[in-house]
VMD Tcl script that builds the backbone (N, CA, C; Angstrom):
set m [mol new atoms 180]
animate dup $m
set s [atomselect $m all]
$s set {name element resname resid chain x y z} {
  {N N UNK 1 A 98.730 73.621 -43.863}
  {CA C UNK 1 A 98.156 72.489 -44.562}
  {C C UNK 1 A 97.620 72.905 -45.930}
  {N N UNK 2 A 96.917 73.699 -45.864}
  {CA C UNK 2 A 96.415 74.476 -47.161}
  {C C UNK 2 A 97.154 75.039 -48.208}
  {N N UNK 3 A 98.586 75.085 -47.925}
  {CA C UNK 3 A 99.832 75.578 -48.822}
  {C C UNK 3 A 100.230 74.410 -49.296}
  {N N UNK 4 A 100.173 73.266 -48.463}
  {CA C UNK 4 A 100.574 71.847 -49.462}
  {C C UNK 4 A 99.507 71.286 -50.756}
  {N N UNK 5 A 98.038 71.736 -50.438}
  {CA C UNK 5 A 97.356 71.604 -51.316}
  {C C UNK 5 A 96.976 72.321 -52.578}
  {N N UNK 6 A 97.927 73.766 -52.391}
  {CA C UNK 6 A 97.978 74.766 -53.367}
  {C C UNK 6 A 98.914 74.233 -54.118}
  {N N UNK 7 A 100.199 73.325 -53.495}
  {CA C UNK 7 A 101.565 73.460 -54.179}
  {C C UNK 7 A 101.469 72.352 -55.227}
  {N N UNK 8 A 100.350 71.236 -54.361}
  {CA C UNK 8 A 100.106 69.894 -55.425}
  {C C UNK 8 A 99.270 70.669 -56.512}
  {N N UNK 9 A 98.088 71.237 -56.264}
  {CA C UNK 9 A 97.344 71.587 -57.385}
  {C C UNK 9 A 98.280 72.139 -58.528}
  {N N UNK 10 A 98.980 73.115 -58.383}
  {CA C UNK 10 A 99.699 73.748 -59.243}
  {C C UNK 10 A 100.648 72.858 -59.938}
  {N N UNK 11 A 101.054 71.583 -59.423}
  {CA C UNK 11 A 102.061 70.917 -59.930}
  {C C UNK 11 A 100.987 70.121 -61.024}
  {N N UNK 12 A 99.958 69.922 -60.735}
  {CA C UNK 12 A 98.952 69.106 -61.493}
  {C C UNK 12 A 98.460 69.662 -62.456}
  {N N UNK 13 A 98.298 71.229 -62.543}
  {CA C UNK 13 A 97.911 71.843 -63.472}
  {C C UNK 13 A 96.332 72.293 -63.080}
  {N N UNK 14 A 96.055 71.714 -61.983}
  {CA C UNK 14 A 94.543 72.112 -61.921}
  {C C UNK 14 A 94.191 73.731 -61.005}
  {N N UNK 15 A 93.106 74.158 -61.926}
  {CA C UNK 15 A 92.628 75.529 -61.649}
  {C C UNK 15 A 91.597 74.758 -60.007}
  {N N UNK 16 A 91.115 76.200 -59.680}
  {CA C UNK 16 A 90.564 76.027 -58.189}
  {C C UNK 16 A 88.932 75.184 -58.870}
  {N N UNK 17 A 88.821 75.733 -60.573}
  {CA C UNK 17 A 87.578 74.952 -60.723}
  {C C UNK 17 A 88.084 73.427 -60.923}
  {N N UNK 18 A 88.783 73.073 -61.888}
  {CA C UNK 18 A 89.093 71.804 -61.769}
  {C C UNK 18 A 88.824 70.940 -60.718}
  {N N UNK 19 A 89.597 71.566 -59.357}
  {CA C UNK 19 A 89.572 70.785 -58.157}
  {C C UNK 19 A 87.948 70.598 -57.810}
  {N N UNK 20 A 87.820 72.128 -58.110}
  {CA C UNK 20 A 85.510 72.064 -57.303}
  {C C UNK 20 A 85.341 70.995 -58.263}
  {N N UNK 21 A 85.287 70.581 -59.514}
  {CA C UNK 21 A 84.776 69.806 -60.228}
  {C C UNK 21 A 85.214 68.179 -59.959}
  {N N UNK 22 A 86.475 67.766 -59.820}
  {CA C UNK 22 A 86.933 66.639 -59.440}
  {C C UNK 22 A 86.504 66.269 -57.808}
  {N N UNK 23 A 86.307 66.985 -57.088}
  {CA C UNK 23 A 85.860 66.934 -55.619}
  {C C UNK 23 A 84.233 67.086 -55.338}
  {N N UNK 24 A 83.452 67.772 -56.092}
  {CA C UNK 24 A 82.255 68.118 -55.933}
  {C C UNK 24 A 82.534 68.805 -54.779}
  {N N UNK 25 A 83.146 69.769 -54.423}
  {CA C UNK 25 A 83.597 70.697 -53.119}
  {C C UNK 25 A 83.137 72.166 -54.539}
  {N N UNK 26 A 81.680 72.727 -54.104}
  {CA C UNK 26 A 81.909 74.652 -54.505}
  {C C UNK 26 A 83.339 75.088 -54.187}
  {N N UNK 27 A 83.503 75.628 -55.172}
  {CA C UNK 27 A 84.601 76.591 -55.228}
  {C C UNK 27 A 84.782 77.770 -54.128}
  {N N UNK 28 A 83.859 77.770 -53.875}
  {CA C UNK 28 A 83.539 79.014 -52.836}
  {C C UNK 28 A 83.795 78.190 -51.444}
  {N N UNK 29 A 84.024 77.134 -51.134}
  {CA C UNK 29 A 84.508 76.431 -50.035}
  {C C UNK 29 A 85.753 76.296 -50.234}
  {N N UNK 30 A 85.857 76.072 -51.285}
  {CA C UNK 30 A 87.882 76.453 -51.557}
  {C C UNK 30 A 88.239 76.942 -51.319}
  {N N UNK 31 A 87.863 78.254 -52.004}
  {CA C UNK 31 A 88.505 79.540 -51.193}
  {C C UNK 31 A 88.066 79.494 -49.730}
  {N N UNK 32 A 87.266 79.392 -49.203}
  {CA C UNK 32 A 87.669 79.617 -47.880}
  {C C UNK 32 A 88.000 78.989 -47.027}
  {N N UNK 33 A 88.890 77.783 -47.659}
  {CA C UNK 33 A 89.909 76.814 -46.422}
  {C C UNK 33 A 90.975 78.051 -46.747}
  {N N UNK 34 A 91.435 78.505 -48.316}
  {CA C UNK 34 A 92.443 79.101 -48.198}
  {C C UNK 34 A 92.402 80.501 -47.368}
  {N N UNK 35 A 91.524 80.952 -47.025}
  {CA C UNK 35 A 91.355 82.513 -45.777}
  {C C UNK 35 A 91.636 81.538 -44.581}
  {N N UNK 36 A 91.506 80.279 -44.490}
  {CA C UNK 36 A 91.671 79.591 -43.046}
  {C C UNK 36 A 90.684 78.664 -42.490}
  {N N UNK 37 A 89.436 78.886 -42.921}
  {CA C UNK 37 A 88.283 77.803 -42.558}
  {C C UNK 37 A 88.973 76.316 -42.545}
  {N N UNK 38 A 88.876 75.613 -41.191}
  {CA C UNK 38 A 89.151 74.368 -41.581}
  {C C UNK 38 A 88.637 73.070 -42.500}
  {N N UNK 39 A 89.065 72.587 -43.065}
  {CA C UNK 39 A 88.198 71.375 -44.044}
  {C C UNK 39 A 87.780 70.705 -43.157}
  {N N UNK 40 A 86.310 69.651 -43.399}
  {CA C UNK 40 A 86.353 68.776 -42.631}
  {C C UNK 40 A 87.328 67.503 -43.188}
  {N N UNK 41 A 87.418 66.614 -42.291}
  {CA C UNK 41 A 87.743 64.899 -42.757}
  {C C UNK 41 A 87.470 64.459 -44.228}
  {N N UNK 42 A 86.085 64.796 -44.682}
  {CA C UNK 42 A 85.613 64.012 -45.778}
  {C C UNK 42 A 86.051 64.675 -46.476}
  {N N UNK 43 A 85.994 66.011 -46.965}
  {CA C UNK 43 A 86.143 66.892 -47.721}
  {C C UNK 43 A 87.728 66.904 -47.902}
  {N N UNK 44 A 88.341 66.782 -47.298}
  {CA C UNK 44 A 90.234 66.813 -47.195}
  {C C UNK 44 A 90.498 65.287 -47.935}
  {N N UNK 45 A 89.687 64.414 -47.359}
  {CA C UNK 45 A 90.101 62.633 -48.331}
  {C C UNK 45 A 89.219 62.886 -50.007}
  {N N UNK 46 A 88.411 64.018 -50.335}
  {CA C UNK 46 A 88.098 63.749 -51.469}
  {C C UNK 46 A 88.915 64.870 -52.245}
  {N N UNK 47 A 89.703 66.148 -51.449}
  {CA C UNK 47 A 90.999 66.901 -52.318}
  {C C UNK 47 A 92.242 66.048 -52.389}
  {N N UNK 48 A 92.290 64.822 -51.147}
  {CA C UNK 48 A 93.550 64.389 -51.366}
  {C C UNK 48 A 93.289 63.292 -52.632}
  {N N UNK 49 A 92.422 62.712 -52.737}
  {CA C UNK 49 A 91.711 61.649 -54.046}
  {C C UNK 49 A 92.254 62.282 -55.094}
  {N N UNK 50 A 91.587 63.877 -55.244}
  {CA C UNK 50 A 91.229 63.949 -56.573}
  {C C UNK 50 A 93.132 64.735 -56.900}
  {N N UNK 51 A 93.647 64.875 -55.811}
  {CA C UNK 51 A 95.149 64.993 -55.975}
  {C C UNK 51 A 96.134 64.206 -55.986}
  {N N UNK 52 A 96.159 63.263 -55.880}
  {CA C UNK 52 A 96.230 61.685 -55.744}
  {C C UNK 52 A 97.720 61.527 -55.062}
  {N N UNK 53 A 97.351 61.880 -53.714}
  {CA C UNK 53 A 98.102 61.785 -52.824}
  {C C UNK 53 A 97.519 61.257 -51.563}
  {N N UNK 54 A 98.155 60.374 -50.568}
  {CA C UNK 54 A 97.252 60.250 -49.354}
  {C C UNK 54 A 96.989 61.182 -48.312}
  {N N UNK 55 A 96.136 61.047 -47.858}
  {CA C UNK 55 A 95.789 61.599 -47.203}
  {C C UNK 55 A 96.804 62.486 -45.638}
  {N N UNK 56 A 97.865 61.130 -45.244}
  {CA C UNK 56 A 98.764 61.857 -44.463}
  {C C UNK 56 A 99.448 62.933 -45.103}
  {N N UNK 57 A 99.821 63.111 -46.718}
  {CA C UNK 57 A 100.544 63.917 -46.901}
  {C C UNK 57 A 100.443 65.143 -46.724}
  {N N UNK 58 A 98.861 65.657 -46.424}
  {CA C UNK 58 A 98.950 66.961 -45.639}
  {C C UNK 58 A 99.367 67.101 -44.147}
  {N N UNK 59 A 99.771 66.149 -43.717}
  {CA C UNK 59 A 99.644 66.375 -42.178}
  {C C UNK 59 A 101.474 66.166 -41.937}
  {N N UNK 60 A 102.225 66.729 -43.038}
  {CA C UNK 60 A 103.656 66.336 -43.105}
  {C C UNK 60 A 104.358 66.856 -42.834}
}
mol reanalyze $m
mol bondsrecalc $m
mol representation Tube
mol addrep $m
Protein backbone atom coordinates (compact mmCIF):
# COMPACT_ATOMS: atom_id res chain seq x y z
CA UNK A 1 0.00 0.00 0.00
CA UNK A 2 2.73 2.35 0.88
CA UNK A 3 4.49 1.85 -2.62
CA UNK A 4 1.29 3.20 -4.29
CA UNK A 5 1.61 6.28 -2.23
CA UNK A 6 5.32 6.74 -2.99
CA UNK A 7 4.55 6.20 -6.78
CA UNK A 8 1.63 9.00 -6.70
CA UNK A 9 3.81 11.37 -4.71
CA UNK A 10 6.59 11.19 -7.13
CA UNK A 11 4.30 11.56 -10.08
CA UNK A 12 3.06 14.84 -8.31
CA UNK A 13 6.29 16.12 -7.65
CA UNK A 14 5.84 16.27 -3.96
CA UNK A 15 8.84 15.86 -1.47
CA UNK A 16 7.96 13.74 1.88
CA UNK A 17 7.77 17.55 3.29
CA UNK A 18 5.28 18.71 0.89
CA UNK A 19 3.04 15.79 1.74
CA UNK A 20 3.75 16.52 5.96
CA UNK A 21 2.69 19.99 4.97
CA UNK A 22 -0.46 19.33 2.74
CA UNK A 23 -1.62 16.54 5.32
CA UNK A 24 -0.55 18.07 8.63
CA UNK A 25 0.88 14.31 9.10
CA UNK A 26 4.99 15.01 10.83
CA UNK A 27 7.17 13.80 8.52
CA UNK A 28 8.51 11.53 10.92
CA UNK A 29 5.12 9.55 10.69
CA UNK A 30 5.83 9.28 7.07
CA UNK A 31 8.60 7.74 7.28
CA UNK A 32 7.42 5.33 9.40
CA UNK A 33 4.37 3.96 7.44
CA UNK A 34 7.25 3.59 4.91
CA UNK A 35 9.50 1.00 7.55
CA UNK A 36 5.80 -0.52 7.81
CA UNK A 37 3.82 1.16 10.67
CA UNK A 38 0.30 1.01 9.61
CA UNK A 39 -1.62 4.43 8.86
CA UNK A 40 -4.63 4.88 10.56
CA UNK A 41 -8.13 5.55 8.50
CA UNK A 42 -7.94 9.32 8.99
CA UNK A 43 -4.53 9.82 8.29
CA UNK A 44 -4.63 7.55 4.85
CA UNK A 45 -8.11 9.85 3.67
CA UNK A 46 -6.01 13.03 4.39
CA UNK A 47 -2.65 11.46 2.09
CA UNK A 48 -5.23 10.28 -0.29
CA UNK A 49 -6.88 14.20 -0.30
CA UNK A 50 -3.84 15.82 -0.45
CA UNK A 51 -2.93 13.22 -3.48
CA UNK A 52 -6.05 13.56 -5.01
CA UNK A 53 -6.94 10.24 -5.46
CA UNK A 54 -9.67 8.20 -3.59
CA UNK A 55 -9.26 6.64 -1.14
CA UNK A 56 -9.90 2.92 -2.61
CA UNK A 57 -7.02 3.52 -4.79
CA UNK A 58 -4.72 2.25 -2.25
CA UNK A 59 -6.50 -0.78 -1.56
CA UNK A 60 -6.04 -1.81 -5.52
Amino acid sequence: MWQKVIIKRKELGYSNYKLSMLTGIPESTLRSYKKGVEPSFKNMCKIADALKVDIGYFRR
